[in-house]
C-alpha positions as CSV (number, residue, x, y, z in Angstrom):
1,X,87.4,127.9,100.6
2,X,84.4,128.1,98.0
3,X,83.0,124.6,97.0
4,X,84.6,126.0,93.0
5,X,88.1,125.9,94.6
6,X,88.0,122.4,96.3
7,X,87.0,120.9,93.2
8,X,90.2,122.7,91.4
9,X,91.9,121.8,94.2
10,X,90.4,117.9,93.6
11,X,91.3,118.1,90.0
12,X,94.7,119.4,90.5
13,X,95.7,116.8,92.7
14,X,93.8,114.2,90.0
15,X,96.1,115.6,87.6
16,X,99.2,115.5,89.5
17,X,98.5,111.4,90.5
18,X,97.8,110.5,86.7
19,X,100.7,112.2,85.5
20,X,102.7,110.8,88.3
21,X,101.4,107.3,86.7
22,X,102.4,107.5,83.6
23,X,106.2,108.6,84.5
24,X,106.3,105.5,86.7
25,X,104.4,103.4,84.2
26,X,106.6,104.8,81.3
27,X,110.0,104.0,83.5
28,X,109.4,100.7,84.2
29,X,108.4,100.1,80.5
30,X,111.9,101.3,80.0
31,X,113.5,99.5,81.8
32,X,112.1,96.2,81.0
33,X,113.1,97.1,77.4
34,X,116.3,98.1,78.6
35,X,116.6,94.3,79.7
36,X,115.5,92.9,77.0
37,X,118.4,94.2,75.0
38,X,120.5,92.8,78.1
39,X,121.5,96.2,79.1
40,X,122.3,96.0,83.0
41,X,119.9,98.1,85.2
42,X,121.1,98.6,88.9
43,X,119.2,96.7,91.3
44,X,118.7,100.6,93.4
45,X,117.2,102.2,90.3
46,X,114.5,99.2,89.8
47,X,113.6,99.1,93.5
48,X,113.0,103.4,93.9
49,X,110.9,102.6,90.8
50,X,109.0,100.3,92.6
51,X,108.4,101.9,95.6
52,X,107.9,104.7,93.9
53,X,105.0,103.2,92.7
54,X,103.9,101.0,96.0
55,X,103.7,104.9,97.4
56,X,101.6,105.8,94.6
57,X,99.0,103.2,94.8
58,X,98.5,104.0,98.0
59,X,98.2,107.9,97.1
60,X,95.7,106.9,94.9
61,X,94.0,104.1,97.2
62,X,93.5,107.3,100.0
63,X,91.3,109.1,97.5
64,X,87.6,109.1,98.0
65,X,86.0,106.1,96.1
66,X,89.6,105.0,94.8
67,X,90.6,102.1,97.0
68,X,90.0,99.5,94.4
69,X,92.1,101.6,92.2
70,X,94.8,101.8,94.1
71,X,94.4,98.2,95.0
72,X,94.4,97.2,91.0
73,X,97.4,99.9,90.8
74,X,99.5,97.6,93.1
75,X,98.8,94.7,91.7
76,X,99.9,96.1,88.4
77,X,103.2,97.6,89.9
78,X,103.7,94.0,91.6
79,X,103.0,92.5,88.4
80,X,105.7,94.4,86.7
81,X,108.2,93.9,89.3
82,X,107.9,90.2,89.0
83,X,108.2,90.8,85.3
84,X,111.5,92.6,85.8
85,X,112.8,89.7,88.1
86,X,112.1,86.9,85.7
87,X,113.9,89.0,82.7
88,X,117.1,89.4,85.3
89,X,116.7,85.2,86.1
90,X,116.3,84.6,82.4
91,X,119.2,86.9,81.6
92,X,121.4,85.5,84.0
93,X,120.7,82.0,82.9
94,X,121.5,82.8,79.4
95,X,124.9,84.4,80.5
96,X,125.5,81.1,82.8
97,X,125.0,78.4,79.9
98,X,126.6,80.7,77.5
99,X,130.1,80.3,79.8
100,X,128.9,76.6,80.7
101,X,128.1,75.6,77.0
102,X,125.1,74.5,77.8
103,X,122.3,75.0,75.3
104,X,118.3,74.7,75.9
């Protein structure tokens, strides 16, 4: 392999990692919208997305010079998840006062 077609073969993996983020990123900015209007989103579909990107950040954290990055990444993608989870308990608390009568 010519040093040329490592660093395609460097970019092209570059390429496929950021695209990769912004399909995850882009899903779980979905789905939190998708809670906000109180739609119901299956507990399976918002844990794949969230391993989906745990496995990422650690794609990215294997990279030369990227640990940090995929350190921030994860911290992002946990970030989000506890996001998601406070949206579900504030949901669910609305719904239970709503039968209970209960205003706040």
């Amino acid at each position: 392999m010519t040093q040329n077609e490592g660093q395609e073969g460097g970019y092209n993996i570059l390429i496929e990692i950021k695209d990769e983020i912004l399909e995850v990123l882009n899903q779980l900015r979905q789905t939190v919208e998708r809670l906000q209007r109180g739609e119901i989103v299956g507990d399976q579909e918002v844990k794949a997305l969230l391993l989906r990107g745990e496995n990422l950040a650690q794609r990215i954290g294997e990279l030369p010079g990227m640990d940090q990055a995929g350190k921030d990444f994860l911290d992002h993608i946990n970030k989000i998840g506890q996001a998601i989870k406070d949206l579900r308990n504030f949901d669910a608390l609305k719904k239970e006062n709503l039968v209970t009568g209960v205003k706040f």
